[in-house]
MITORVEX-63741 format. One record per atom (N, C-alpha, C, O): y, z, x. Coordinates in steps of 0.2 Angstrom, whole numbers, padded with zeros to 4 digits, always signed. Layout:
BEGIN
YZX/...
***
This chain:
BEGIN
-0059+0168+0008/-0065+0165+0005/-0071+0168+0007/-0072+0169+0013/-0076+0169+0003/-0081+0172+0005/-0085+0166+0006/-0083+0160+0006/-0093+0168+0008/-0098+0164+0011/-0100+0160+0007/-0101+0154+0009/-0101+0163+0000/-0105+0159-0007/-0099+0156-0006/-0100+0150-0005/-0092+0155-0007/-0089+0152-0008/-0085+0145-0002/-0082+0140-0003/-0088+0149+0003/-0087+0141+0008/-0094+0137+0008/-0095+0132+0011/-0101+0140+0004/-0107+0136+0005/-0107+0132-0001/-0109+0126-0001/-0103+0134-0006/-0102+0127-0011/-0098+0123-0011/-0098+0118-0015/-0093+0125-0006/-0089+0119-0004/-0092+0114+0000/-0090+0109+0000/-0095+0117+0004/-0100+0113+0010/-0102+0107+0006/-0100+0101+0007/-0106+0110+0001/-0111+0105-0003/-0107+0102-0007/-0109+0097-0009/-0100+0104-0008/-0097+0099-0014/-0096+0092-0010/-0097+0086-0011/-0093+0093-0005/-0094+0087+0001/-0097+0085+0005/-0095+0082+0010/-0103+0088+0003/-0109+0084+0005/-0110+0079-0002/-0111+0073-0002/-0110+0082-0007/-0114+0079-0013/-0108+0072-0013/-0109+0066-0015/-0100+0073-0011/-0097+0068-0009/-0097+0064-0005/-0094+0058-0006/-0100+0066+0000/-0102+0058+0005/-0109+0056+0002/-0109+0051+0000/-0114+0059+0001/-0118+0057-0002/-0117+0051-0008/-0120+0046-0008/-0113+0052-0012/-0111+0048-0017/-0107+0042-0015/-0109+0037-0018/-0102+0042-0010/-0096+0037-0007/-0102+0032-0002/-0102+0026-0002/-0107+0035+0002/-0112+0031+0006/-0116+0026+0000/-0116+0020+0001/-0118+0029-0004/-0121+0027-0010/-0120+0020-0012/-0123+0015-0011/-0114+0022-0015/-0107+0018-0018/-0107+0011-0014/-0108+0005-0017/-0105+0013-0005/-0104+0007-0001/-0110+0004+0000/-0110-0001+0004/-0116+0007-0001/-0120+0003+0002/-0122-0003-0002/-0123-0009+0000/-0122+0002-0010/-0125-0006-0018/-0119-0007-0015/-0121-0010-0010/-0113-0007-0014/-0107-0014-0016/-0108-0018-0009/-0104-0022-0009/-0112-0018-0005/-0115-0022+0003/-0108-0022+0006/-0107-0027+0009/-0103-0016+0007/-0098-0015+0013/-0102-0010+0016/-0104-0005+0015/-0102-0016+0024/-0102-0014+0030/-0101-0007+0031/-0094-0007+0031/-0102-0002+0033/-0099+0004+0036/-0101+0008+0042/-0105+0005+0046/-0100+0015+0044/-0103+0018+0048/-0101+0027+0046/-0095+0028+0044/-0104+0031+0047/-0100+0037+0045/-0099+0039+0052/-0101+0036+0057/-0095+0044+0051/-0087+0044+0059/-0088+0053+0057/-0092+0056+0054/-0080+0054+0063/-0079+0060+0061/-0083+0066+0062/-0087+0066+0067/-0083+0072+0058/-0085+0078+0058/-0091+0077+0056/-0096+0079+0060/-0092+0072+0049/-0101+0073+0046/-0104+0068+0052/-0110+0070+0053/-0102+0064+0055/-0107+0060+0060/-0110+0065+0064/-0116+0066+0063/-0105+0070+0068/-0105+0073+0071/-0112+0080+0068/-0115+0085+0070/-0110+0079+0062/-0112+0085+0060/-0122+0082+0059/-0127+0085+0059/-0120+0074+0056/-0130+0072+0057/-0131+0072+0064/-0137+0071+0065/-0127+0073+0070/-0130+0073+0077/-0130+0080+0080/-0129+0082+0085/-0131+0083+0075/-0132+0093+0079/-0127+0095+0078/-0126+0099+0082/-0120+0093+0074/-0116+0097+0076/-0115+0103+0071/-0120+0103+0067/-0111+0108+0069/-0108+0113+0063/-0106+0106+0057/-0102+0101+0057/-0110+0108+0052/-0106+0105+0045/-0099+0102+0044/-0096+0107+0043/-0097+0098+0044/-0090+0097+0043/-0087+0100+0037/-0091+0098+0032/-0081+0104+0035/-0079+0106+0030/-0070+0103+0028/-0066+0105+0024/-0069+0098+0032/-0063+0095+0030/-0062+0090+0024/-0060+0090+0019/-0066+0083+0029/-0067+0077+0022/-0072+0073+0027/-0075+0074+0032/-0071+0068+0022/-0078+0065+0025/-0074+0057+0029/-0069+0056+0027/-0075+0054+0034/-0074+0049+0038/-0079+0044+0039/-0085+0045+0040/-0075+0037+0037/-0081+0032+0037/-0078+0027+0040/-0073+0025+0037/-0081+0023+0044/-0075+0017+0048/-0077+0010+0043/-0083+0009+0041/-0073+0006+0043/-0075-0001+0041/-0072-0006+0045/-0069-0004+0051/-0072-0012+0042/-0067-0017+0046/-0063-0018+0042/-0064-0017+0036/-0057-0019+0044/-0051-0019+0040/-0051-0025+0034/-0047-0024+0029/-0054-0031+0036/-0056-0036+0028/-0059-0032+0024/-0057-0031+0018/-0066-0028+0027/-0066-0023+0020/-0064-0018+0016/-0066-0017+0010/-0059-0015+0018/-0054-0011+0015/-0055-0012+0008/-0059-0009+0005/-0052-0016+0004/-0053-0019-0001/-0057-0017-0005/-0056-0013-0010/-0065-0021-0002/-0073-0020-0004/-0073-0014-0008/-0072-0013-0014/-0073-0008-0001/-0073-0003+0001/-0069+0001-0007/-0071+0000-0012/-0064+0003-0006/-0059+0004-0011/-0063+0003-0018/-0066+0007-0022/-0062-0003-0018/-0064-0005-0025/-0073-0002-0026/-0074-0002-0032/-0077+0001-0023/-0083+0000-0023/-0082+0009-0025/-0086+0012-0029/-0078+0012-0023/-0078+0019-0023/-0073+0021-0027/-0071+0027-0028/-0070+0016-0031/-0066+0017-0038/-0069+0017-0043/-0068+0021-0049/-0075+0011-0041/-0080+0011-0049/-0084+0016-0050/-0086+0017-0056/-0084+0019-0045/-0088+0026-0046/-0084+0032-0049/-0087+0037-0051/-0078+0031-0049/-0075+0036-0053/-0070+0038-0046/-0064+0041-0047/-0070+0037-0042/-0065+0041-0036/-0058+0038-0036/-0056+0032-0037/-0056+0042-0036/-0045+0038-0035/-0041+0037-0028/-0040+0042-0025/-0041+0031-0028/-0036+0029-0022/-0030+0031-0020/-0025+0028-0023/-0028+0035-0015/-0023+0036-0015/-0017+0031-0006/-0017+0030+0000/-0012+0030-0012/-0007+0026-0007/-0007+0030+0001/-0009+0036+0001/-0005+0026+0007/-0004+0033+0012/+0000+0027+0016/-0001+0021+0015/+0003+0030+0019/+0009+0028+0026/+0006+0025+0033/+0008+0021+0037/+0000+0028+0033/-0003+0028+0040/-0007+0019+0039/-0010+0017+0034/-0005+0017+0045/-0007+0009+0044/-0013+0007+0047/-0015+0001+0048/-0018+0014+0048/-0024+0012+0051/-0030+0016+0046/-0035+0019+0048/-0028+0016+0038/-0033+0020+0036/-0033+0020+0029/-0027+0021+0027/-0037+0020+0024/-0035+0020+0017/-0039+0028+0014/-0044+0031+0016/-0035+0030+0008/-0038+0036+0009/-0040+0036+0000/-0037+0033-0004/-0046+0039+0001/-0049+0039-0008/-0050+0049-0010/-0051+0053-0006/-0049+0050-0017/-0054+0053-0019/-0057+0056-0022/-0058+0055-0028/-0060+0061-0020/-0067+0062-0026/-0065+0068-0028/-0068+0073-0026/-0061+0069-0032/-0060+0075-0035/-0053+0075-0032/-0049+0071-0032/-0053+0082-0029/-0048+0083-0022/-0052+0084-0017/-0050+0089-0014/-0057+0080-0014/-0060+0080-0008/-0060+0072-0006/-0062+0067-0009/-0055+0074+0001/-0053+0067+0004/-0057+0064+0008/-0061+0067+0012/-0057+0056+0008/-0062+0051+0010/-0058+0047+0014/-0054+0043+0010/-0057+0047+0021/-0054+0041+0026/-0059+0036+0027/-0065+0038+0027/-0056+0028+0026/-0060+0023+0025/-0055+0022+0032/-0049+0022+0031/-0058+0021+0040/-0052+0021+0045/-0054+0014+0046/-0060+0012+0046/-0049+0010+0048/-0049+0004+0048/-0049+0001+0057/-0051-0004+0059/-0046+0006+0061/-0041+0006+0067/-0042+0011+0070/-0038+0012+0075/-0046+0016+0071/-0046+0023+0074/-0043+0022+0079/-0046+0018+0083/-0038+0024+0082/-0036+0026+0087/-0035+0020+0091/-0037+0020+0097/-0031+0016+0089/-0026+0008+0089/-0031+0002+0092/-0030-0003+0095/-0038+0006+0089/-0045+0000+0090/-0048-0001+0087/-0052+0003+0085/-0048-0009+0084/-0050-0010+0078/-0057-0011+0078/-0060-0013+0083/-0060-0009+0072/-0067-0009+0069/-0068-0013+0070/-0064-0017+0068/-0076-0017+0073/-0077-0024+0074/-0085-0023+0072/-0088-0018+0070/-0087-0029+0073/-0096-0029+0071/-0099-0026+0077/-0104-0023+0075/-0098-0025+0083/-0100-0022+0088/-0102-0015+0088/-0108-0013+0088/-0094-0010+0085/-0096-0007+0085/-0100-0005+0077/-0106-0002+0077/-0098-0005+0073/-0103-0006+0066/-0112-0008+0070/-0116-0004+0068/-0113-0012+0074/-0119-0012+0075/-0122-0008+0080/-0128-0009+0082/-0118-0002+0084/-0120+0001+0087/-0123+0007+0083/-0128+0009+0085/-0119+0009+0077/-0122+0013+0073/-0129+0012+0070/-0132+0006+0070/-0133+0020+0069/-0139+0021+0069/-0141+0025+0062/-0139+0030+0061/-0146+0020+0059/-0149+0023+0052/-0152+0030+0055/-0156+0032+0058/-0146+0036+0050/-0149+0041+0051/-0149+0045+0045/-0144+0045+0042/-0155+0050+0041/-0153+0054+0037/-0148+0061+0037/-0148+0067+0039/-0142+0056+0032/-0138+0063+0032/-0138+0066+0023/-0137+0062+0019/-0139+0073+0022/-0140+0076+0016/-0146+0070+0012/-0146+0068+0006/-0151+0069+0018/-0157+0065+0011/-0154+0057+0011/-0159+0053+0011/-0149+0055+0010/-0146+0049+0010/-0146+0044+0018/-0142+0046+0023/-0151+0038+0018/-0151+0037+0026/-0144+0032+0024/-0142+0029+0019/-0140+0031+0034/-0135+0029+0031/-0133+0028+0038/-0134+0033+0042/-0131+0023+0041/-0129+0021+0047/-0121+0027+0051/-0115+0027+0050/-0125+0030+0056/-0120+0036+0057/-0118+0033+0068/-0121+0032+0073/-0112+0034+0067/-0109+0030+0075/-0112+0036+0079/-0112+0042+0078/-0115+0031+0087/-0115+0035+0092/-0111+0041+0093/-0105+0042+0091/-0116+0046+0096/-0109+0051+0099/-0104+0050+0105/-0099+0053+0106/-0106+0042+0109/-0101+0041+0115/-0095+0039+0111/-0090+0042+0111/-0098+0032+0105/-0091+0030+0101/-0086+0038+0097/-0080+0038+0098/-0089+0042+0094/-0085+0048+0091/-0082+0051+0095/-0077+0054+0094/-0086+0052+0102/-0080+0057+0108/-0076+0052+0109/-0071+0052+0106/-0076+0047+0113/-0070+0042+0114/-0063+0039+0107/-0057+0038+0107/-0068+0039+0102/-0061+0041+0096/-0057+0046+0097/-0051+0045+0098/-0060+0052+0095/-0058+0057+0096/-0055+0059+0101/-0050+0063+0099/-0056+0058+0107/-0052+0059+0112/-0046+0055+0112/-0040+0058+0113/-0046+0047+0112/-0042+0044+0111/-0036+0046+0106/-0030+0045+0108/-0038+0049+0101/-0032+0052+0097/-0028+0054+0098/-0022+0053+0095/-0030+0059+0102/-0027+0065+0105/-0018+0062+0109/-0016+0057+0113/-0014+0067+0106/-0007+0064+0108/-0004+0070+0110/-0007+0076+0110/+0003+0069+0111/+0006+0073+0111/+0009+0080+0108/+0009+0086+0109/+0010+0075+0103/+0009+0081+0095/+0003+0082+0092/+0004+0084+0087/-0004+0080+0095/-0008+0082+0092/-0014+0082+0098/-0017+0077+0101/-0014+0089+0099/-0018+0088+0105/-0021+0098+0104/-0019+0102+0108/-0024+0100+0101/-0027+0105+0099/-0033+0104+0099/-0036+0100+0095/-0037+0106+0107/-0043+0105+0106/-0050+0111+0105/-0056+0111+0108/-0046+0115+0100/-0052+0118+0099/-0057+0117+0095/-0063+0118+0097/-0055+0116+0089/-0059+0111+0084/-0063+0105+0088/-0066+0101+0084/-0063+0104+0093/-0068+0100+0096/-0070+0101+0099/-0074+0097+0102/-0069+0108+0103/-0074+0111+0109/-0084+0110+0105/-0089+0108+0106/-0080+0111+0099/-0091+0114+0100/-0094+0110+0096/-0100+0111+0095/-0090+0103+0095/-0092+0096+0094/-0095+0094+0099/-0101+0091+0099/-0092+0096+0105/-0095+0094+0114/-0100+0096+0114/-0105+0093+0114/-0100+0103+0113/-0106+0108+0116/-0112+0107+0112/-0117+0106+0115/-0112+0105+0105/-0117+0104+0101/-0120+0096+0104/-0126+0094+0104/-0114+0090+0106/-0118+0084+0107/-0119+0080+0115/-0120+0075+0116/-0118+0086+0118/-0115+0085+0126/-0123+0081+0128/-0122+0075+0130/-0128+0083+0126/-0133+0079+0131/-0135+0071+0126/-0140+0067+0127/-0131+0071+0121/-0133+0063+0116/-0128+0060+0121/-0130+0055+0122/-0121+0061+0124/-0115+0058+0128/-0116+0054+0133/-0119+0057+0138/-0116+0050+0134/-0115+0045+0142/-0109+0047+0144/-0104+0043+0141/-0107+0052+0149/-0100+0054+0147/-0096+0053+0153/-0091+0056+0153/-0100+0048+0159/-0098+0043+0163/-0092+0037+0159/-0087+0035+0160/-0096+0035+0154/-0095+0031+0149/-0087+0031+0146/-0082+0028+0146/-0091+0037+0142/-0082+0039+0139/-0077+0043+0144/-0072+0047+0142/-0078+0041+0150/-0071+0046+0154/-0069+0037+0156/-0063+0036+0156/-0073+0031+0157/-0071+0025+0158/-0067+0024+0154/-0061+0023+0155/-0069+0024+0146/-0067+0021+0142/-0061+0024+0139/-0057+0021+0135/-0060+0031+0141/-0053+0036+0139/-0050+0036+0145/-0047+0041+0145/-0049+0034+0151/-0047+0034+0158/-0038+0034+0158/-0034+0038+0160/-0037+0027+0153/-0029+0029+0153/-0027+0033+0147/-0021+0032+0146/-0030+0036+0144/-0028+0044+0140/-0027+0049+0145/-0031+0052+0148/-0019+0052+0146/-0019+0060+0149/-0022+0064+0146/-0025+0067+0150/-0023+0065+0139/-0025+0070+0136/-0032+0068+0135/-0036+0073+0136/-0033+0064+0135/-0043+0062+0135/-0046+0064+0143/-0051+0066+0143/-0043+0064+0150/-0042+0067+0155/-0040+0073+0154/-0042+0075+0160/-0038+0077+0151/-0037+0083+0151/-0040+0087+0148/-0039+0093+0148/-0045+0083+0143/-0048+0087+0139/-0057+0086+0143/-0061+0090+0142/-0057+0082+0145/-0061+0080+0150/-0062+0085+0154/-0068+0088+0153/-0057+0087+0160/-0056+0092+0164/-0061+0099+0161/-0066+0101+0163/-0057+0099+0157/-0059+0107+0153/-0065+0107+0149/-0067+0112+0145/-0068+0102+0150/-0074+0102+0147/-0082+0104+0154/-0087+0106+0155/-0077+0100+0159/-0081+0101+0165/-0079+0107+0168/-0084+0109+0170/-0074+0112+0170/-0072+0116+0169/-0073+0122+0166/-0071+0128+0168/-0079+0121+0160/-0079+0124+0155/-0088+0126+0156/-0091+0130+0153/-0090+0122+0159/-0097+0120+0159/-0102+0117+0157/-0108+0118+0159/-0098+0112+0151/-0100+0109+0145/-0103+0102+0147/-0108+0099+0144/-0100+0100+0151/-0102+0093+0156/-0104+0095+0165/-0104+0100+0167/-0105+0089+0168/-0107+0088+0175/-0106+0085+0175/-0106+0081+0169/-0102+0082+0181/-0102+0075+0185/-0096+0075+0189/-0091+0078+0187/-0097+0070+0194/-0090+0067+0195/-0089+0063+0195/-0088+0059+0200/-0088+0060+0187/-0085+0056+0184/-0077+0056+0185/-0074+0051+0185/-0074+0061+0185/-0067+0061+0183/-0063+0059+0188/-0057+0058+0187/
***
């Protein structure tokens, strides 16, 4: 794929979270954006996967419906902590459960009005997105290269005393921990 041809993809999925934030904000669901694009209005590289946005599991629903009237298609999925929409063929996680923790108003109000692509839109701390993310991490999914330069780009917004409490009984969030300090990406003797 050349360069012009991953900078239009970029924007094809920006002009899609742009539109799905749009969507949920006139329909009044609650949200937060999550994931790569959060990461990405907090200094991180672009996300070029899909877009992530957390709700509470009541509004699933809302959500869905608010992003169908716009023209996007829902599609059925297996996984019991997430519903999946989309715009074209670029996929939209509405996660309900990230990582067997349900979405509450806490964290929804943790989240911070931020301008992402021009659209202001309540985007989750970076302590909340490393401890999801790290949280994830399992046995069979435990690849942590795609998230090295997540660290590197948001290591000084991190309370990362914080998220080593908060991920403590995760092996793999401990391990990935390690190699972050290790790596020279953090300080502390948190671990």
């Amino acid at each position: 794929m050349s360069q012009v041809d991953s900078q239009s993809d970029d924007e094809t999925l920006l002009t899609t979270l742009k539109r799905a934030a749009s969507a949920l904000k006139e329909a009044g669901v609650e949200f937060a954006l999550a994931g790569g694009f959060a990461a990405y209005a907090r200094g991180a590289a672009i996300s070029t996967h899909d877009v992530d946005f957390i709700v509470r599991e009541q509004d699933v629903d809302a959500a869905v419906n608010a992003l169908t009237a716009v023209g996007m298609r829902y599609q059925d999925c297996p996984e019991d902590w997430l519903a999946k929409v989309y715009d074209d063929d670029r996929l939209i996680d509405l996660i309900f459960r990230p990582s067997a923790r349900p979405v509450d108003g806490g964290l929804l109000a943790r989240a911070e009005e931020l301008p992402v692509a021009a659209v202001n839109m309540p985007v989750l701390p970076a302590d909340d997105l490393m401890i999801m993310r790290l949280l994830a991490f399992t046995e069979t999914a435990c690849d942590f290269s795609d998230f090295l330069h997540v660290c590197r780009a948001l290591r000084e917004q991190v309370d990362w005393p914080k998220v080593a409490k908060e991920t403590a009984h995760s092996p793999y969030a401990y391990a990935f921990l390690t190699l972050l300090h290790r790596l020279d990406v953090i300080e502390g003797d948190f671990l």
